[in-house]
C-alpha positions in Angstrom: 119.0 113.9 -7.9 120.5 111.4 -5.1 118.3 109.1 -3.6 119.4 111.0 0.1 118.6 114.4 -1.2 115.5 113.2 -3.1 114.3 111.5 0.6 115.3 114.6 2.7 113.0 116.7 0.0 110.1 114.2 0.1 110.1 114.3 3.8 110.2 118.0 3.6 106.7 117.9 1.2 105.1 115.7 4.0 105.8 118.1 6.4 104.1 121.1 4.3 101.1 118.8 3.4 100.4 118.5 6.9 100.8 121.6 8.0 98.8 122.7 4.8 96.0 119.9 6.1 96.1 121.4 9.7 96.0 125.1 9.0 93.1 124.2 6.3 91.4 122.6 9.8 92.0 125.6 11.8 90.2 127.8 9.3 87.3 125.8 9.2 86.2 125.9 12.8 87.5 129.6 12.9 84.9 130.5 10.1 82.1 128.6 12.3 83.6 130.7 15.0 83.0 134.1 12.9 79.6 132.9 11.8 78.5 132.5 15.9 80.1 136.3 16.2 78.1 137.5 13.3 75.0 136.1 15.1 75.5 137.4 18.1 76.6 140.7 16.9 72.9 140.9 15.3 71.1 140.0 18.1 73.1 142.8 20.0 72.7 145.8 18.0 69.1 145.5 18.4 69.6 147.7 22.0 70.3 150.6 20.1 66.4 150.5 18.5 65.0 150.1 21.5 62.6 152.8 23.3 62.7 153.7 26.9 59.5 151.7 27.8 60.5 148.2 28.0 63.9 148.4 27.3 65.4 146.5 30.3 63.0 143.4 29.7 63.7 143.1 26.0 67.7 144.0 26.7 67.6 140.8 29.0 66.1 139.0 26.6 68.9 139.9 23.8 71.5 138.7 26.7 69.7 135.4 26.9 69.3 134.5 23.3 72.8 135.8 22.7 74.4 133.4 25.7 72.5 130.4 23.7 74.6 131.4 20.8 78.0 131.0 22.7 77.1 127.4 23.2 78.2 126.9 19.7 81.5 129.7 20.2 82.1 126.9 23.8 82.6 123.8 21.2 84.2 125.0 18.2 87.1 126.4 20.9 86.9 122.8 22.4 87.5 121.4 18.6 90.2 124.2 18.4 91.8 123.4 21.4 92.0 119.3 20.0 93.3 120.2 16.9 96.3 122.8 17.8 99.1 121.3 19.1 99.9 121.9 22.7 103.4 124.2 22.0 101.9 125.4 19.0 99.5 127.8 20.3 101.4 131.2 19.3 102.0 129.5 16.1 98.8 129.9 14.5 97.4 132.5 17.0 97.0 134.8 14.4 94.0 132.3 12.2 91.7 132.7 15.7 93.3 136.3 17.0 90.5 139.0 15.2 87.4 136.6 15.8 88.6 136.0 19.4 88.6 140.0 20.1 85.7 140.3 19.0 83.8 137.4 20.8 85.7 138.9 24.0 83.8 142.0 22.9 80.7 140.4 22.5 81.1 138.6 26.1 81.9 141.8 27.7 79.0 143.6 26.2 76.6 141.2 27.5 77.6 141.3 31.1 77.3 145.0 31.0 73.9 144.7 29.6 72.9 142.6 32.2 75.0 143.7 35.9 76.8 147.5 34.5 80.1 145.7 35.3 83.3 144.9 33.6 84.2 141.2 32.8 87.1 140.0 34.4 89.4 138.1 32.2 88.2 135.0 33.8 84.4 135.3 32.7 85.2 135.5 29.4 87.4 132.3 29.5 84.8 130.5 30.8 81.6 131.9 28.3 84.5 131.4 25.4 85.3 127.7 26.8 88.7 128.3 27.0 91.3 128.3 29.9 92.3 131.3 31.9 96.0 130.9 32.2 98.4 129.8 29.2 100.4 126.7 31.1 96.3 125.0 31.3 96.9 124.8 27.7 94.5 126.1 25.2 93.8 129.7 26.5 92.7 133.4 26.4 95.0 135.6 25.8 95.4 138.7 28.0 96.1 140.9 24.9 92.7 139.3 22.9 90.7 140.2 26.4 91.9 143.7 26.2 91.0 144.7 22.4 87.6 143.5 23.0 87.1 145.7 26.1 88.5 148.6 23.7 85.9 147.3 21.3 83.6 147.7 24.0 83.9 151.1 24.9 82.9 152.3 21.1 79.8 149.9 20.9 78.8 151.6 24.5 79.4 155.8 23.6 77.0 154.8 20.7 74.6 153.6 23.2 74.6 156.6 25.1 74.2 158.9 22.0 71.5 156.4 21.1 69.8 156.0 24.3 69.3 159.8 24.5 67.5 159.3 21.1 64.9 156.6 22.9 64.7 158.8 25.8 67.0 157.2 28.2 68.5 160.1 30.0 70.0 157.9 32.9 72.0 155.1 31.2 74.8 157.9 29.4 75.2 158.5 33.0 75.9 155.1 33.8 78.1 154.3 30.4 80.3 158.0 31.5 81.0 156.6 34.6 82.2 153.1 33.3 84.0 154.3 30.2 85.7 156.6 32.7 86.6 154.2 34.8 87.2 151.6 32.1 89.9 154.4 30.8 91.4 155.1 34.0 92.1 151.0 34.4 94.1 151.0 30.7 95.9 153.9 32.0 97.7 152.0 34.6 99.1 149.8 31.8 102.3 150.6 30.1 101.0 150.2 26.7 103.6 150.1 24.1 103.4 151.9 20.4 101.5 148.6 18.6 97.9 147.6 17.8 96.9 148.0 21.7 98.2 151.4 21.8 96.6 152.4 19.0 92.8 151.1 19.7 93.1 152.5 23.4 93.4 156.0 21.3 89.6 155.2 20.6 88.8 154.5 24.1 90.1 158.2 25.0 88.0 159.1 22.1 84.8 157.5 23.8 85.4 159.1 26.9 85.3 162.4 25.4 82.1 161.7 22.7 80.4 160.3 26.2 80.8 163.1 28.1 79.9 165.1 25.3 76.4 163.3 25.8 76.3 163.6 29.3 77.1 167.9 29.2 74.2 168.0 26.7 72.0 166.9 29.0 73.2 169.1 31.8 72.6 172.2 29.7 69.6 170.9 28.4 67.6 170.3 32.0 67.5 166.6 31.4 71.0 165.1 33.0 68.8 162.6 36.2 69.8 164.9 39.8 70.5 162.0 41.6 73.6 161.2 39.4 77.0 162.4 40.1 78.7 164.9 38.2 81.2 163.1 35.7 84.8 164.0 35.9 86.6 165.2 32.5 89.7 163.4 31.6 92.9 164.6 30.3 
């Protein structure tokens, strides 16, 4: 072999042990990332134990313990944002895309737990320690934000079913109303036929399991009268 082509193919290995090194970095602080998710995941589920009594106390206090747990999620997306090069971000989107999701999911759980909204795209940013908007640089994107709210709407029809369980009649009510909303918002979107598409056919799913719930209880004598009546969808 020529000493140009032998050069040209040694330069070549340099590239791919770099990119090797890099991508090797990458899944490191994405595995601490999935750790923090697990954590959090745990600390959450514990609503859907929880008896009528004291619920609302002991739900805060999940919150709380969970939003200390995102200060580690806020500095392993700093070290991810230091090691991924600037124009690169689509490049290896796909290491941090799942854990993302499901920390988006995580986020947007909480502040329904805590104020019965949704989180804007914004909030999540900001819990996650990443930017809003792509051209800051490191950021969230709007795709990530939306499978976790999808995520979110199966995580809260099992708290209505579960809720009923503990004797919560009114918060099915409140989760009817929001999925329903929630599913009116993603109908606006033009969804095309790919992963999105196919998790929002869950969503329509949760709609119908919560309102399920929620006729239950109106045959049964037990749906709160001061709530209003919940729409069916299509």
């Amino acid at each position: 072999m020529g000493d140009g082509i032998s050069e040209i193919f040694n330069s070549f290995q340099d590239y791919l042990n770099n990119e090797e090194e890099l991508r090797e970095e990458i899944r490191a602080i994405v595995k601490d990332l999935e750790k923090s998710a697990r954590d959090i995941l745990m600390i959450l589920q514990n609503i859907h134990n929880e008896n009528n009594m004291e619920e609302n106390i002991i739900v805060s206090q999940y919150c709380a313990t969970s939003r200390e747990l995102f200060k580690d999620v806020r500095k392993n997306y700093i070290r991810l944002a230091e090691v991924v090069p600037r124009d690169q971000y689509y490049r290896f989107h796909d290491q941090w895309r799942f854990v993302t999701q499901k920390l988006c999911f995580l986020a947007s759980l909480i502040i329904y737990l805590e104020i019965k909204v949704l989180v804007t795209k914004e909030t999540v940013a900001e819990i996650l320690g990443v930017k809003n908007n792509r051209e800051d640089g490191f950021h969230l994107d709007l795709e990530d934000y939306l499978m976790g709210l999808l995520q979110l709407s199966a995580e809260l029809s099992r708290f209505a079913v579960n809720s009923v369980t503990n004797g919560d009649y009114n918060r099915p009510i409140e989760i009817a109303r929001f999925v329903n909303d929630l599913n009116a918002g993603f109908r606006l979107l033009n969804l095309k036929n790919d992963s999105l598409r196919k998790r929002f056919d869950g969503l329509k799913y949760a709609v119908k399991k919560v309102e399920e719930v929620v006729y239950d209880l109106t045959i049964r004598g037990l749906k709160p009268f001061s709530s209003p009546v919940v729409q069916e969808t299509e």
